[in-house]
C-alpha positions in Angstrom: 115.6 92.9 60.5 117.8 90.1 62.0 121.2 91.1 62.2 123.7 89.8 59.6 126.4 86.5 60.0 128.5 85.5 57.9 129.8 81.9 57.8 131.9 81.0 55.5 133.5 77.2 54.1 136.8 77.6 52.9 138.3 74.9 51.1 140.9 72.7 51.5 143.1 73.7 47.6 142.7 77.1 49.2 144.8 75.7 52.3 146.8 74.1 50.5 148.3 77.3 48.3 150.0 79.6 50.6 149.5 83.0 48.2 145.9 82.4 47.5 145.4 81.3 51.4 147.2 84.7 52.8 145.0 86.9 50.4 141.4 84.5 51.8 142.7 85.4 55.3 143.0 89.5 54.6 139.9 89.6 52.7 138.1 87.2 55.8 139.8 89.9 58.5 138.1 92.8 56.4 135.0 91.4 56.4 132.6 93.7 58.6 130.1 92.0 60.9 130.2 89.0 63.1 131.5 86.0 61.5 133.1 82.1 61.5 135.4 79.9 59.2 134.7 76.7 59.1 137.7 75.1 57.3 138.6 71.7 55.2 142.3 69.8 55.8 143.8 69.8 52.6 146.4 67.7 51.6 148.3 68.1 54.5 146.8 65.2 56.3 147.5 62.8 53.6 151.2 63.9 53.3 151.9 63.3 57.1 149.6 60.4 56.9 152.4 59.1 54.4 155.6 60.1 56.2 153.8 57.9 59.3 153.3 55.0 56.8 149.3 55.1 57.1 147.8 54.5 53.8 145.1 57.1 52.6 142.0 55.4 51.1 139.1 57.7 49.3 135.7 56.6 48.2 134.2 59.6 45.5 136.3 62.2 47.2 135.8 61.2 51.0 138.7 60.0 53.2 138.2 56.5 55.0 139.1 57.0 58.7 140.4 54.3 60.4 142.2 54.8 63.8 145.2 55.5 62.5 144.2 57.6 60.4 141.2 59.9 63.2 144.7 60.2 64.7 146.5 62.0 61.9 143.4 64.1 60.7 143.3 65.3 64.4 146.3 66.7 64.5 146.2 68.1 61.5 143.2 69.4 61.2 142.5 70.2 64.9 146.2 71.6 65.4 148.2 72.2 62.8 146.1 74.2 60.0 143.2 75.2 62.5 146.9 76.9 64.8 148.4 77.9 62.2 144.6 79.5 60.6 144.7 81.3 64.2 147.8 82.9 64.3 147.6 84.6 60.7 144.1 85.9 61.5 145.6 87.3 64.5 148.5 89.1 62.7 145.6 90.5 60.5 143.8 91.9 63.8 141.1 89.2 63.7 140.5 87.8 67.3 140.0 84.1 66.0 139.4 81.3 68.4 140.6 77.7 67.0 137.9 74.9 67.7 136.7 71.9 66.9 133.4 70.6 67.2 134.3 69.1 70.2 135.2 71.9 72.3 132.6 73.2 74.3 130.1 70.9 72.9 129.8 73.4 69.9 128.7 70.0 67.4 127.6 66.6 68.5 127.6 63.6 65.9 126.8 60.0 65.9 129.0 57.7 64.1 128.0 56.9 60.8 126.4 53.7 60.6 127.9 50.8 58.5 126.3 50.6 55.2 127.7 49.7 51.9 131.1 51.0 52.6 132.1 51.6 56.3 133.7 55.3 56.2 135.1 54.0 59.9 135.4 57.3 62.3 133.2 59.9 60.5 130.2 61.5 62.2 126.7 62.6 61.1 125.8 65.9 62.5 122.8 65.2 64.8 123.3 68.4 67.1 124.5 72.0 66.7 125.0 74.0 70.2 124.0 77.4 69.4 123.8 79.2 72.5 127.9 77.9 73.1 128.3 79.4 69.9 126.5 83.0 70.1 128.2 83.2 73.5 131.8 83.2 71.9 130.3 85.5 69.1 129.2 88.1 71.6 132.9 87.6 73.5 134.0 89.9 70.3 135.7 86.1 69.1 135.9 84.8 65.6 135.2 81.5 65.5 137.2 79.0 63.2 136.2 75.4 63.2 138.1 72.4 62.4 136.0 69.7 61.0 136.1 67.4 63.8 133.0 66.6 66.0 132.7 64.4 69.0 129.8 61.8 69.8 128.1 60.7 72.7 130.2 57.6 73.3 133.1 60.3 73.8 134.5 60.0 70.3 136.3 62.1 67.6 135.1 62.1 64.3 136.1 63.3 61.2 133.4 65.3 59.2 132.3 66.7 56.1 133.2 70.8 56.4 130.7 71.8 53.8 128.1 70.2 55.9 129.5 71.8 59.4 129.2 75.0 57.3 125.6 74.2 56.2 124.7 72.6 60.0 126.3 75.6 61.9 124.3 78.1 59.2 120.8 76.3 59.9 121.1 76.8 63.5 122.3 80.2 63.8 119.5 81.4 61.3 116.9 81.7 64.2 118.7 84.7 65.8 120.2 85.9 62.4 120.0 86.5 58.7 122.9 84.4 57.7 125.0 84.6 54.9 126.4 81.2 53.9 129.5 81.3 51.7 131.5 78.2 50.4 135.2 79.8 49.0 137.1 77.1 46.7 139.5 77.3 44.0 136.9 78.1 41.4 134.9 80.9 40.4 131.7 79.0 40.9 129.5 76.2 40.4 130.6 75.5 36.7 128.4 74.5 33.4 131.3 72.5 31.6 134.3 71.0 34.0 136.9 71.4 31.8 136.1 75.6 31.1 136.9 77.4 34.4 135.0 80.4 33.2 131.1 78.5 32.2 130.1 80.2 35.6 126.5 79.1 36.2 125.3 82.6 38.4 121.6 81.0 39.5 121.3 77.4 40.4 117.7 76.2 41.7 116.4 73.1 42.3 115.5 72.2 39.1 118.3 73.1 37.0 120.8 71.3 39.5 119.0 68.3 38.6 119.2 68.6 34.8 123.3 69.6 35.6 123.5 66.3 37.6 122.1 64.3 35.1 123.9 65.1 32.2 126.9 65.2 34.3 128.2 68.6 34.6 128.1 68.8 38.5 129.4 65.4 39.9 131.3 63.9 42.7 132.5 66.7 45.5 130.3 69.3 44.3 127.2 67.5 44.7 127.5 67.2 49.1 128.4 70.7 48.8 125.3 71.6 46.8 123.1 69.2 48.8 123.9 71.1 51.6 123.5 74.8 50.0 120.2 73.6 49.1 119.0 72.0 52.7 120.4 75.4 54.4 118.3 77.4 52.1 115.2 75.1 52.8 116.1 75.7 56.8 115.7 79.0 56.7 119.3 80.3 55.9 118.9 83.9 54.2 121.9 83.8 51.2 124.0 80.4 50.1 126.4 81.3 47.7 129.8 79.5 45.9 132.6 81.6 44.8 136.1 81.9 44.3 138.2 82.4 48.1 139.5 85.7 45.9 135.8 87.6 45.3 134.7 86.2 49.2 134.1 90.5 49.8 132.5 90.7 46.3 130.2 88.0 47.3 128.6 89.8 50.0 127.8 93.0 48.0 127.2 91.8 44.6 126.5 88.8 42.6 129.7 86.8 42.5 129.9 82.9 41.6 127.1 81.2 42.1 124.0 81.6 44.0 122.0 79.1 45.1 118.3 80.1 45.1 114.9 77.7 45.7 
């Protein structure tokens, strides 16, 4: 029997509400076993983008990262809320160590090619290092990524967290039975959008497509669920969504939503 990990998404609206980010951060130091955070931005970036006079421009939910703005998004997300992450895990008695995907080579992307719409300094996973990573796990560290990644050409680039999460899952699954959790502001993957409580508890394949295409899961949710699903098909033992408040539910019971094949 592999021995458990637990890697767990949490999302940016989490971040973004100090109450409901302290209680994430006690429930993540509780949880027993080894373990990473992969963490989204927030809003943050876009509200020091503004007092620098960069304009934020999104396309279905995903930030356009010009120059200007790989500079803001790596301060933010690389300093100030992965720091900031650090040091309140720390006060909890969690021995986190803040990263990006660029430090120590821990995820190597290529820049995303110019299509329809040119997304400008955002990377496509093409390489997780898991050997860096198991040796900080078996340091007695707690990795917390930032969701940053460098390329070959010696870039940064901004990335998706979800699919860090999803990446960083797939290739730690040969050496354990990982637990992938996604944490966000709602209790689950949801039937009806506008009723926070239409919890669906099993999503396959199949009925993810029929909740696409009349609608009900759209937009942000579906990269999310893309991923869940191509983790699962990888070899990833549990994917589950949940609110950040039942993350220690989630590992002993059913909470949210778990995504099944």
């Amino acid at each position: 029997m592999p021995k458990p990990l637990y890697i767990v998404k949490i999302g940016g609206n989490v971040i973004d509400n100090p109450e409901a980010c302290e209680r994430f951060l006690a429930d993540f130091a509780r949880l027993d076993g080894l373990k990473i955070l992969v963490h989204g931005g927030g809003k943050v970036a876009t509200q020091i983008a503004a007092k620098l006079q960069i304009e934020t421009q999104m396309v279905d939910g995903r930030r356009i990262t010009d120059k200007p703005m790989l500079d803001v998004v790596t301060m933010v997300y690389g300093g100030l809320v992965n720091k900031n992450l650090v040091a309140r895990l720390q006060a909890l008695q969690c021995n986190a160590i803040g990263l990006t995907g660029a430090d120590g080579g821990i995820i190597r992307s290529v820049k995303r090619p110019l299509k329809t719409i040119d997304y400008g300094f955002v990377g496509d996973i093409e390489e997780v290092n898991a050997k860096q990573i198991m040796a900080l796990l078996n340091s007695n560290l707690v990795p917390l990524i930032a969701p940053l990644t460098y390329s070959d050409e010696g870039l940064l680039l901004n990335t998706n967290a979800d699919t860090m999460a999803s990446a960083i899952a797939v290739a730690m699954g040969g050496e354990f039975g990982v637990n992938l959790i996604y944490c966000f502001e709602k209790k689950g993957v949801l039937s009806d959008p506008e009723d926070d409580d239409s919890v669906i508890s099993n999503l396959t394949p199949e009925s993810y497509e029929s909740f696409k295409s009349s609608g009900a899961i759209y937009k942000g949710m579906i990269p999310k669920l893309d991923n869940a699903f191509a983790a699962l098909r990888a070899g990833v033992t549990r994917v589950s969504i949940c609110h950040a408040d039942d993350l220690l539910r989630s590992t002993r019971s059913a909470a949210g939503t778990a995504i099944t094949l």
